[in-house]
C-alpha positions in Angstrom: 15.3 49.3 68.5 12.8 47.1 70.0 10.9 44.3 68.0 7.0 43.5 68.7 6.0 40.3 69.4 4.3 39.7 65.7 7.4 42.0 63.9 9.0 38.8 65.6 6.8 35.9 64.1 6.3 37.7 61.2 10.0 38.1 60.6 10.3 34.3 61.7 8.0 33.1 59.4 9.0 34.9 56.3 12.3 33.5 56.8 10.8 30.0 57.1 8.9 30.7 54.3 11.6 31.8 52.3 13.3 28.7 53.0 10.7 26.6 52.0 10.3 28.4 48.9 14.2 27.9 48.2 13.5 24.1 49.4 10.6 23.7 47.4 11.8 25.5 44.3 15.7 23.4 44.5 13.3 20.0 44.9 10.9 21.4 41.4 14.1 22.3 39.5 15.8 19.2 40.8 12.4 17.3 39.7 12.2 19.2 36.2 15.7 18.4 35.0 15.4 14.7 36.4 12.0 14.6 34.6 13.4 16.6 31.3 16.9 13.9 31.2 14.3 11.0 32.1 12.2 12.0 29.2 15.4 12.9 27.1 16.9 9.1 28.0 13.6 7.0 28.1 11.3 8.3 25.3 13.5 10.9 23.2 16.6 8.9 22.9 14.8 5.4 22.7 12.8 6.8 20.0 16.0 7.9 18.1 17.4 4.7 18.6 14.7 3.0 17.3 14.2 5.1 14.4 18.2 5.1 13.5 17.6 1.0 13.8 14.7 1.0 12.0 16.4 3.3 9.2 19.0 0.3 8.9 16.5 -2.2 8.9 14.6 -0.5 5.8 17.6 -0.2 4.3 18.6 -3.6 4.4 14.9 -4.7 3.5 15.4 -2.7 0.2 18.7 -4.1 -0.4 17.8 -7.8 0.6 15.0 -7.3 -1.9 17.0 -6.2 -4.6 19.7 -9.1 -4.0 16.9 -11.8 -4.2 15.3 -10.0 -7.1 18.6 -10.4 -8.7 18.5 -14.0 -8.4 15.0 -14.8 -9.0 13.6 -15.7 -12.7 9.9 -15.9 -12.5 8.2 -12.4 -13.7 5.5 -12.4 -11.1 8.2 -13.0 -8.6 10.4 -10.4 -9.6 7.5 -8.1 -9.9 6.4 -8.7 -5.9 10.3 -8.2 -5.1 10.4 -4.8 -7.2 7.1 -3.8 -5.1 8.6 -4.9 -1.8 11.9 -2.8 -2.7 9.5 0.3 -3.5 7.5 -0.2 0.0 11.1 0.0 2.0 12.3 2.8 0.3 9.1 4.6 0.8 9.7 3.7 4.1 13.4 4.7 4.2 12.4 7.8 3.1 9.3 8.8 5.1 11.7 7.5 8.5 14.4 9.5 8.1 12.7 12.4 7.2 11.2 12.3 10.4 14.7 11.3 12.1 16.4 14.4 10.8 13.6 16.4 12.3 14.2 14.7 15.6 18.1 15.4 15.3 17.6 19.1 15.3 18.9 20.1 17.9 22.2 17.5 17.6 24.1 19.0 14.6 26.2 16.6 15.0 24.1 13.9 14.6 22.3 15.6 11.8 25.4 16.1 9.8 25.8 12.1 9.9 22.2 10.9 8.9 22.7 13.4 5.9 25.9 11.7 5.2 23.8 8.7 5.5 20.8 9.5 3.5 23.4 10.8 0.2 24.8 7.0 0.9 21.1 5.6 1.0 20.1 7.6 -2.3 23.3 6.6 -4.4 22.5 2.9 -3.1 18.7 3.3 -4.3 19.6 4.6 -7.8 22.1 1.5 -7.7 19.6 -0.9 -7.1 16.6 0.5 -9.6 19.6 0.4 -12.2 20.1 -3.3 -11.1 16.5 -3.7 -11.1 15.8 -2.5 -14.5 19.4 -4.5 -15.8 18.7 -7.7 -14.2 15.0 -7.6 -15.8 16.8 -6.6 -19.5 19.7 -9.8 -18.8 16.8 -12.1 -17.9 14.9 -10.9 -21.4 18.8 -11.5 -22.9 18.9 -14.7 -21.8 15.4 -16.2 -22.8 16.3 -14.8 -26.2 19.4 -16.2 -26.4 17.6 -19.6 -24.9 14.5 -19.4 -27.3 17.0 -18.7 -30.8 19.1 -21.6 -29.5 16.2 -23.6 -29.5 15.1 -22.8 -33.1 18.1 -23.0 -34.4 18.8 -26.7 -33.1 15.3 -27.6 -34.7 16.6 -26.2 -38.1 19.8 -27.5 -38.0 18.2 -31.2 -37.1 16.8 -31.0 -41.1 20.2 -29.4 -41.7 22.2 -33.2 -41.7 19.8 -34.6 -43.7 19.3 -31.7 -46.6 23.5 -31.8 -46.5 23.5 -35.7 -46.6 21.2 -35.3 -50.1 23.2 -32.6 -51.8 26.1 -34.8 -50.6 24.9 -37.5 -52.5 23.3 -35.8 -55.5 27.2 -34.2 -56.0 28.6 -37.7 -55.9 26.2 -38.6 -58.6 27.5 -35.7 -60.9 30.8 -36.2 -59.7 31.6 -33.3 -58.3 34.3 -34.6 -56.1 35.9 -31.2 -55.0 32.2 -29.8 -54.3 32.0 -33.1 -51.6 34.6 -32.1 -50.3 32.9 -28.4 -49.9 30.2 -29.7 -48.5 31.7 -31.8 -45.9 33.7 -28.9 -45.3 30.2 -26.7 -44.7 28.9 -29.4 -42.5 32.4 -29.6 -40.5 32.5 -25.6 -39.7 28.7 -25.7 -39.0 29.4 -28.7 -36.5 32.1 -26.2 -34.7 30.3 -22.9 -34.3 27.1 -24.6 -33.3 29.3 -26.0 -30.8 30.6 -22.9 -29.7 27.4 -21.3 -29.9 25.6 -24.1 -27.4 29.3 -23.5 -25.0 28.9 -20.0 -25.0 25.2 -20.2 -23.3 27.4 -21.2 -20.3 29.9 -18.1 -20.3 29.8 -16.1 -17.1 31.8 -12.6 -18.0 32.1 -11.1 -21.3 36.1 -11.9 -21.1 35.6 -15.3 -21.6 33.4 -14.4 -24.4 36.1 -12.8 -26.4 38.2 -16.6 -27.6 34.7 -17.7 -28.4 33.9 -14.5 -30.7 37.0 -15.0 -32.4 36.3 -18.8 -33.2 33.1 -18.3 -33.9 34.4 -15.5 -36.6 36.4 -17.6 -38.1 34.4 -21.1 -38.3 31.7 -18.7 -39.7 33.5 -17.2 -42.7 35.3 -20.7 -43.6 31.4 -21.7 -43.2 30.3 -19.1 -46.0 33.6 -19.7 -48.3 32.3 -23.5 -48.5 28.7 -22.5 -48.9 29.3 -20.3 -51.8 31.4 -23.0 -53.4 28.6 -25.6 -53.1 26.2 -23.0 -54.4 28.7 -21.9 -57.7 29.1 -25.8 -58.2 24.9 -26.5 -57.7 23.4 -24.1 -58.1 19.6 -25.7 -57.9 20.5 -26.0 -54.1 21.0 -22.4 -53.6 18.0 -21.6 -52.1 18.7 -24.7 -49.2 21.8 -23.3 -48.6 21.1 -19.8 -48.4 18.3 -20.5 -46.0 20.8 -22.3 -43.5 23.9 -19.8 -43.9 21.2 -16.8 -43.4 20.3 -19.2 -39.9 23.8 -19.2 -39.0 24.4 -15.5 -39.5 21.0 -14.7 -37.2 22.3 -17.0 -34.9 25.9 -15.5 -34.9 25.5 -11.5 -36.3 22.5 -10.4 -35.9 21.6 -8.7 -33.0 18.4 -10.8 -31.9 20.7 -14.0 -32.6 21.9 -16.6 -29.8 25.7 -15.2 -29.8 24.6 -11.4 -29.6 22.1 -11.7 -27.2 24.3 -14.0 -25.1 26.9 -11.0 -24.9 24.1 -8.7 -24.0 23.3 -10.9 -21.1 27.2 -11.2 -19.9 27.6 -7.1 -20.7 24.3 -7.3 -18.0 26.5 -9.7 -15.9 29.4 -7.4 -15.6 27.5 -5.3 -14.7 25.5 -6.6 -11.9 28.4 -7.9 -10.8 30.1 -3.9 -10.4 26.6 -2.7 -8.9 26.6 -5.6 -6.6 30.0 -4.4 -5.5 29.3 -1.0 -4.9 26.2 -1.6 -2.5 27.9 -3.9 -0.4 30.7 -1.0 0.2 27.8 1.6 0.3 26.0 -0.7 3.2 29.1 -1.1 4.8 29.5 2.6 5.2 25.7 3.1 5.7 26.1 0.9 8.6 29.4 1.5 10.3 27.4 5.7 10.1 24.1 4.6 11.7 26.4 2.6 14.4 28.3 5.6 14.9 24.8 7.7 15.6 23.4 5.1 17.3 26.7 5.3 19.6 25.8 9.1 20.0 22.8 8.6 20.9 23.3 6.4 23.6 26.5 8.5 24.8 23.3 11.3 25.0 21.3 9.0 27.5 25.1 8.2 29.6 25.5 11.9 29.8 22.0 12.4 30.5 22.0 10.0 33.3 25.3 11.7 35.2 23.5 14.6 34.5 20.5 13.6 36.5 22.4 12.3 39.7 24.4 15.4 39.8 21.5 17.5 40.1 19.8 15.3 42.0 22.8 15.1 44.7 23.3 18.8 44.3 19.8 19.4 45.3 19.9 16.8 48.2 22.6 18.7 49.9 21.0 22.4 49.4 17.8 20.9 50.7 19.6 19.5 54.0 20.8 23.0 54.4 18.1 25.0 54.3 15.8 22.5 56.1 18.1 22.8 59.1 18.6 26.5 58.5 14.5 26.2 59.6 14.1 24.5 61.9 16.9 26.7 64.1 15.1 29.9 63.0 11.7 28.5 63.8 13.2 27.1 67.5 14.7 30.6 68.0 11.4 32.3 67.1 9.7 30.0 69.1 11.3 30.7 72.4 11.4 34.3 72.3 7.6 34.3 71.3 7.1 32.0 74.4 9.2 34.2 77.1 7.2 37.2 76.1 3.7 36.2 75.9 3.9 34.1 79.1 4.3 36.8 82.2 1.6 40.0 80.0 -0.8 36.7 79.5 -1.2 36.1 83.3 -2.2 39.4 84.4 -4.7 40.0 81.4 -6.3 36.3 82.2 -6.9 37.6 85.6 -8.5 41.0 84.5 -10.6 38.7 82.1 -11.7 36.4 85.1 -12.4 39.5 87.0 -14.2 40.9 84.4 -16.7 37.4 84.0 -17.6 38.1 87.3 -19.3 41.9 86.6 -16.5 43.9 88.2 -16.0 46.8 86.0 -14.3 48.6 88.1 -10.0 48.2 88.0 -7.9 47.7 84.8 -5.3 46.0 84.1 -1.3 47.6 84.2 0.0 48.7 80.7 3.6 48.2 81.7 4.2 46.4 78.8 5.7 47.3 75.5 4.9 44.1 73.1 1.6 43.9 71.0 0.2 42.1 74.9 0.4 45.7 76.0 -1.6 47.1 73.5 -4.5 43.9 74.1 -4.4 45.2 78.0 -5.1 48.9 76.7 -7.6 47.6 74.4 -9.4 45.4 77.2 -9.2 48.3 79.4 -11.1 50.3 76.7 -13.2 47.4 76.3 -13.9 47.9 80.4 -15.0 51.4 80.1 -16.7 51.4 77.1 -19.3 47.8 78.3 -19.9 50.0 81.6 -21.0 53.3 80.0 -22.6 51.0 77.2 -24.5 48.9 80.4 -25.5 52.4 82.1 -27.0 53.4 78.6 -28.8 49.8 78.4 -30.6 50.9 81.5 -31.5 53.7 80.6 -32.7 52.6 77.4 -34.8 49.7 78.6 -37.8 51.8 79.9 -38.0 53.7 76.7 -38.5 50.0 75.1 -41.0 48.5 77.2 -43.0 52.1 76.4 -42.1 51.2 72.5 -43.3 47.8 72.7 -46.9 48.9 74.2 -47.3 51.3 71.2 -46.3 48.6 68.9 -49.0 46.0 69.9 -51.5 48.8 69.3 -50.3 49.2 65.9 -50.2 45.8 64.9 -53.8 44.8 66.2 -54.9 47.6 63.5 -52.3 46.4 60.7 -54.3 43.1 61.5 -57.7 44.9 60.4 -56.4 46.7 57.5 -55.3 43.6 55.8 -57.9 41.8 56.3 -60.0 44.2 54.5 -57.3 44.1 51.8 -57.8 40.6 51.5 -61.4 40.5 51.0 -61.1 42.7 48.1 -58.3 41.0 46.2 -60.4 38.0 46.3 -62.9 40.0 44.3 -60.8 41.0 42.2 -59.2 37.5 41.7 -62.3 36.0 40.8 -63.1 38.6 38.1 -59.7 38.1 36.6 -60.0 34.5 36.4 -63.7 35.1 34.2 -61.5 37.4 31.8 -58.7 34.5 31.9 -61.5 32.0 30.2 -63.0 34.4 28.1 -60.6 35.6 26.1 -58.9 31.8 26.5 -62.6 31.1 24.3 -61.7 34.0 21.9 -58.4 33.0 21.0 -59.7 29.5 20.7 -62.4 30.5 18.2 -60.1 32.5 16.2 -57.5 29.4 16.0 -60.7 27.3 15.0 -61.2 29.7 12.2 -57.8 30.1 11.3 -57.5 26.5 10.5 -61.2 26.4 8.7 -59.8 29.4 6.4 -56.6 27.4 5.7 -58.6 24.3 4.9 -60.7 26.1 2.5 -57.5 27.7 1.2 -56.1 24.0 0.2 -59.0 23.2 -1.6 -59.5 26.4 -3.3 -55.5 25.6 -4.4 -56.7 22.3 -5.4 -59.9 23.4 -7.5 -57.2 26.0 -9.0 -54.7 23.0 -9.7 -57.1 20.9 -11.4 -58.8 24.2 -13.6 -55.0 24.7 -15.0 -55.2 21.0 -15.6 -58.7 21.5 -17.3 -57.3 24.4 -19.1 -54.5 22.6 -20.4 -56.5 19.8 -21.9 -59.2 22.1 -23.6 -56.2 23.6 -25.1 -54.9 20.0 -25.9 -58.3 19.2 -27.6 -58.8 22.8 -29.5 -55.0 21.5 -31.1 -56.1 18.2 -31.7 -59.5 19.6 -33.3 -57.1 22.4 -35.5 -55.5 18.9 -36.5 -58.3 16.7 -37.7 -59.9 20.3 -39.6 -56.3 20.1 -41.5 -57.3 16.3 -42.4 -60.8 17.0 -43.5 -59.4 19.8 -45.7 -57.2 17.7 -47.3 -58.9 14.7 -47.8 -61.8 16.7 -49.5 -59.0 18.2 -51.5 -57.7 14.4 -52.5 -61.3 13.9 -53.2 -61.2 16.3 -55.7 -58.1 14.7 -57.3 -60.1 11.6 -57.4 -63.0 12.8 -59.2 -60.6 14.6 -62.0 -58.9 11.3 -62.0 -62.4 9.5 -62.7 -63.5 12.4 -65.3 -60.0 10.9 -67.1 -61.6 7.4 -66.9 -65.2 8.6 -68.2 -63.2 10.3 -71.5 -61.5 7.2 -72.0 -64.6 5.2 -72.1 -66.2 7.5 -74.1 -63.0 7.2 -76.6 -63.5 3.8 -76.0 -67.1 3.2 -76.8 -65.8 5.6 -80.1 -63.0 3.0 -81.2 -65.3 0.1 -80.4 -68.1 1.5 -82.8 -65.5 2.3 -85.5 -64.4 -1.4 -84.8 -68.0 -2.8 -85.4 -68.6 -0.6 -88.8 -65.2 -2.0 -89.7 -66.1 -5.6 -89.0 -69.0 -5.0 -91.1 -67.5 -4.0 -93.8 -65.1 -6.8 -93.8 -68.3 -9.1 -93.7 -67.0 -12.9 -93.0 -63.5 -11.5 -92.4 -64.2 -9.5 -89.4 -66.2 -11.7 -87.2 -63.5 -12.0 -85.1 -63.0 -8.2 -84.7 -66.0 -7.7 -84.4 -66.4 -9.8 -81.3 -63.7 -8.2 -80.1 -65.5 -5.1 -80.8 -68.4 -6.3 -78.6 -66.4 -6.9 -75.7 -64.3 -3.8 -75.5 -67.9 -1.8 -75.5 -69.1 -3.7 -72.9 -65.8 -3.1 -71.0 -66.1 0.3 -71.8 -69.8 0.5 -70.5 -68.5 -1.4 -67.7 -65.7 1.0 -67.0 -68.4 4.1 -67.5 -70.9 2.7 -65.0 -68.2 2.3 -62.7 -66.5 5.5 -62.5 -70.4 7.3 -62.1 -70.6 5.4 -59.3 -67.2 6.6 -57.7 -67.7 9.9 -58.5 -71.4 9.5 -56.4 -68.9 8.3 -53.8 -66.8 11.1 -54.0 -69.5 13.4 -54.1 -70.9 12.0 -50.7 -67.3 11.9 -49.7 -67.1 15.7 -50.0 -70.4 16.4 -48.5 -69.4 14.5 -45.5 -66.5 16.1 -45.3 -67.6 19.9 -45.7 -70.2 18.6 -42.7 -67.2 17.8 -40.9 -65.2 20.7 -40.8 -68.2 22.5 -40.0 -69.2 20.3 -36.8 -65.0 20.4 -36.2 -65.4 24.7 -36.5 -68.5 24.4 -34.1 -66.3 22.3 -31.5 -63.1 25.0 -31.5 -65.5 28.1 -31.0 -66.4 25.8 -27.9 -63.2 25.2 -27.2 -62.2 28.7 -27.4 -65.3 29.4 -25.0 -64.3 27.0 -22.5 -60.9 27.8 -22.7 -61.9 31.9 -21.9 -64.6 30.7 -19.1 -61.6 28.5 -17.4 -59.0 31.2 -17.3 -62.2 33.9 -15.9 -62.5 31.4 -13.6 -59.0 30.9 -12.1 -58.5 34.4 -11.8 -61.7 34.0 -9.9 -60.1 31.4 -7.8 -56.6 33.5 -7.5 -58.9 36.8 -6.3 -60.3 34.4 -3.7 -57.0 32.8 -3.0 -55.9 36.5 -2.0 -59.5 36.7 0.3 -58.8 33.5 2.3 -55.1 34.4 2.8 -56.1 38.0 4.3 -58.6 36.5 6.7 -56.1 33.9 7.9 -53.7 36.3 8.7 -56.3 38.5 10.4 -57.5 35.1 12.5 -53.6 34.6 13.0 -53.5 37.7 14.5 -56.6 37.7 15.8 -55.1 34.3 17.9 -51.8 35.8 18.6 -53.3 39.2 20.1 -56.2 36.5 22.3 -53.2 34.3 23.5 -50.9 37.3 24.3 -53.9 38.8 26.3 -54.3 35.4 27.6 -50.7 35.1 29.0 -51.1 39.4 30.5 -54.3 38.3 32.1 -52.5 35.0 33.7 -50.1 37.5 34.8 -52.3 39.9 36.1 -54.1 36.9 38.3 -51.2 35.5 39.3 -50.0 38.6 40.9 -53.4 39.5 42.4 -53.0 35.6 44.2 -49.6 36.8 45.6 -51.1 40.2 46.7 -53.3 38.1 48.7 -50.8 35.5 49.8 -48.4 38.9 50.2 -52.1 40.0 52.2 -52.1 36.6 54.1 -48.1 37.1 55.2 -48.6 40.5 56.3 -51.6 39.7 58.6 -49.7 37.1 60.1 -46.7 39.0 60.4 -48.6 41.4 62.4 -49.8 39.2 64.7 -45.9 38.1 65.1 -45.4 41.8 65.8 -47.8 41.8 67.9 -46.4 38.6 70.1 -42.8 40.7 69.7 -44.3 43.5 71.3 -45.4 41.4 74.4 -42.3 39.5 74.4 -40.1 42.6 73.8 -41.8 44.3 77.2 -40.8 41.4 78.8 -37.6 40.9 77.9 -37.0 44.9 78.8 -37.3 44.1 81.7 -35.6 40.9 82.2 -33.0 43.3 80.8 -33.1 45.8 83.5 -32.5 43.2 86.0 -29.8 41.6 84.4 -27.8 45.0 83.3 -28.1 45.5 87.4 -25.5 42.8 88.2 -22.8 44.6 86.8 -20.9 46.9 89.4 -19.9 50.5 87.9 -17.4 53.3 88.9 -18.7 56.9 88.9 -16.3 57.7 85.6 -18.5 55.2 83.4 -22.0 56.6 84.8 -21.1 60.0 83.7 
């Protein structure tokens, strides 16, 4: 079976192709899995490194702060180390949180930062608990510090109150109570002693000896006390005071001795905790060194990884790059050796066929796609001289065409000027319409804003009616209000008149007594001057009195006259309140009807503008295309006059035509 010339290339080249496919896809594989190990070694694994360092360093940031909060004494100190412990383990926690997410996809890994993280969380609960113990042993030991500083005060006044009964039992001469009370002072001297020593213990071992002492030097203590006390017993109180001192100091709980053995219990166990973290940071550490060891054996392996592929890909690309460039010589060659020897005889039919000569083919010998071009030029041959012969023929019936044509255009020509004429007319009658109803809509916006002017002020009149209304109402209440004061001062008028016809009766009963007083005095003759003076001037009081309260009751009288005139002018005023009131209400209804008016003719204007400027724009429209009918007009008179030069040139280029298509030499076969 033979294979064309382009089955050939094509063949060729898909195998080239193919091969640079393979090349192209071993080099992108080669470059993804060199890209994915150099992502994998130089951002993935450098971030896990530095997250697994990081986790150490937070770590020991937590535990460093806990170590120097364990040594530090000030509270504001201890309080910015408890903070800095909190930020680390928030820290801590947030890290490897995220480092477990990261180790996903490296169980092993993952199994060992969870190892590490139930380390991490037994050493934080270690180190809140020495927090918290080392806060309560500092609290212990200022306790301990402040009662062994009271107690050495007391025990200053304790010498000298000891020296005095000392004496005061010589005096009586109580010889065996001295010798108590030496004995007091002696056993005092000794567990003060121990008590000021045992401020320096370290463990609560060591505190054991000096529990014991102190147990005993205290009981001999109280056996001596109660002595002294059953031998003087007017010192009781003295001594009762200091041996209840030495219990607090050595019993009770808040005393020097107890407190102290709080503080070394707190010791012991600082001292365990302390223990503990440093093994649980050892094995935190040696586990993060073990993943960090992982993690770069991960980028080693990665690395090999790369230059395998990397060689392997090198070597395939070789291979199929020289696999191509043989195919492509080979393919080469063979195209060469059989386009060569067809190529020559069809350039020569070509070069034969420049010249005119229509008349011999070319030999179709050949069985490669050149033999079918030598076929197709030979149809080409045939088909150009029975194509030429038909030119000829045609080119008289196109020089007749192109004399018709000129006639047709020169009347074309006429036509549209006519045309044009007319659309001018037109045009200009348009325009008019454009600027009249331009004026209308104008006008009708004109009103349209007059009508809404009108509108605001009608809404403002309406505004300041309601206001109107609203004080008329305010003054018909205010007017209600001072009636209700007229009607009861007149009433308290009234009051005061019964209250003054009270006064009149008394004056009258008074003018009665003082009369009865004067006949008396009369009858008493010498004896009842004096009353009867006295009788004069209660009369004239009570005359007095009565010309007073006829006067107030003319007051009053005038008082209610006044009054009565008020509440009629006040009456008066509220039916012209009540007027105003109804005439203000008529009228803002008035105003609202004509509210509703002005609203209806503004939207009618509105429309009225709407409708002009829509007719506006239709009439714009209209113009516009009337002015590109004319230009439309203008183009088609001018391309008639083109025709019209077409037709002229188009005769004579039919028969430039005819002389040309004359050059070519035919056989008989194509003329037919």
């Amino acid at each position: 079976m033979q294979i064309s010339l382009i089955q050939r290339i094509a063949l060729g080249f898909s195998i080239v192709i193919v091969l640079v496919i393979a090349i192209s896809g071993s080099a992108y594989k080669s470059q993804v899995t060199m890209a994915e190990q150099l992502e994998l070694t130089s951002s993935t694994l450098t971030g896990l490194l530095d997250k697994s360092n990081t986790v150490l360093l937070d770590l020991q940031d937590a535990n460093r702060a806990m170590m120097q909060h364990a040594n530090t004494q000030p509270p504001e100190k201890r309080k910015i180390l408890r903070e800095k412990y909190t930020s680390s383990k928030e820290k801590y926690l947030t890290l490897v949180e995220s480092l477990k997410e990261d180790l996903t996809n490296y169980p092993e890994l993952l199994a060992s930062i969870d190892q590490v993280n139930i380390a991490a969380n037994h050493l934080f609960e270690n180190a809140e608990k020495h927090l918290d113990i080392h806060d309560s042993r500092i609290t212990a030991r200022e306790k301990a510090l402040a009662e062994s500083g009271n107690l050495n005060g007391t025990w200053d006044m304790f010498d000298d109150d000891l020296t005095d009964i000392a004496l005061t039992a010589e005096d009586e001469g109580l010889t065996s109570t001295i010798a108590n009370i030496n004995g007091v002072v002696n056993q005092s001297s000794k567990a003060i002693r121990i008590l000021q020593r045992s401020l320096a213990l370290a463990t609560s071992e060591s505190a054991t000896r000096f529990a014991q002492e102190l147990s005993g030097y205290h009981n001999t203590f109280k056996m001596e006390v109660a002595e002294v006390i059953k031998a003087m017993p007017d010192y009781a109180s003295d001594l009762e005071y200091y041996a209840d001192e030495l219990d607090r100091a050595i019993v009770n709980p808040l005393g020097i001795f107890q407190q102290q053995l709080i503080f070394l219990k707190y010791n012991d166990q600082s001292r365990i905790i302390f223990e503990d973290t440093a093994k649980q940071m050892d094995n935190i550490s040696s586990e993060l060194n073990a993943i960090v060891s992982g993690i770069r054996m991960l980028s080693e392996n990665a690395l090999i990884n790369a230059e395998e592929t990397s060689n392997f890909s090198l070597i395939l690309n070789a291979v199929l790059a020289l696999s191509s460039i043989i195919i492509a010589l080979t393919i080469g060659i063979s195209v060469v050796h059989a386009i060569r020897k067809p190529l020559a005889d069809i350039m020569k039919a070509l070069e034969r066929l420049s010249k005119g000569d229509l008349t011999e083919n070319i030999s179709t010998k050949y069985h490669s796609e050149m033999g079918l071009v030598a076929n197709n030029i030979n149809l080409l041959i045939n088909n150009q001289g029975t194509l030429i012969y038909k030119v000829q023929s045609a080119a008289s019936t196109i020089s007749k065409m192109a004399a018709e044509s000129l006639t047709l255009s020169e009347e074309t020509n006429k036509n549209v000027a006519s045309q044009g004429s007319q659309t001018d007319i037109v045009s200009t009658a348009v325009t008019e319409m454009e600027a009249a109803v331009y004026e209308i809509a104008s006008h009708a916006s004109n009103t349209s804003d007059e009508v809404t002017k009108v509108t605001e002020q009608a809404e403002t009149n309406m505004s300041n009616m309601n206001l109107n209304l609203e004080f008329v109402n305010t003054l018909r209440a205010s007017l209600d209000s001072a009636s209700n004061v007229i009607q009861e001062l007149s009433t308290e008028s009234l009051k005061i008149g019964e209250v003054v016809e009270a006064i009149q009766g008394i004056t009258e009963q008074t003018n009665l007594l003082a009369l009865n007083a004067a006949i008396e005095a009369a009858r008493a003759g010498e004896h009842g001057r004096g009353f009867a003076v006295v009788a004069d001037e209660v009369r004239s009081l009570a005359t007095s009195t009565q010309k007073s309260a006829t006067e107030i009751n003319q007051m009053i009288e005038s008082l209610q006259k006044k009054a009565s005139e008020a509440v009629t002018i006040v009456e008066s005023n509220l039916e012209y309140a009540d007027q105003s009131v109804n005439q203000t209400v008529a009228t803002s209804e008035s105003l609202k009807e004509m509210l509703v008016g002005l609203k209806t003719i503004n939207d009618m204007s509105s429309s009225i503008a709407t409708a002009s400027e829509e007719q506006s724009t239709v009439v714009k429209e209209v113009a516009q295309t009337i002015v590109n009918i004319a230009d439309m007009a203008a183009d088609i008179s001018s391309c008639s006059t083109e025709a019209a030069k077409s037709s002229v040139t188009l005769n004579e280029l039919s028969n430039e035509q005819a002389s040309l298509v004359a050059q070519f030499k035919l056989n008989e076969h194509q003329k037919s």
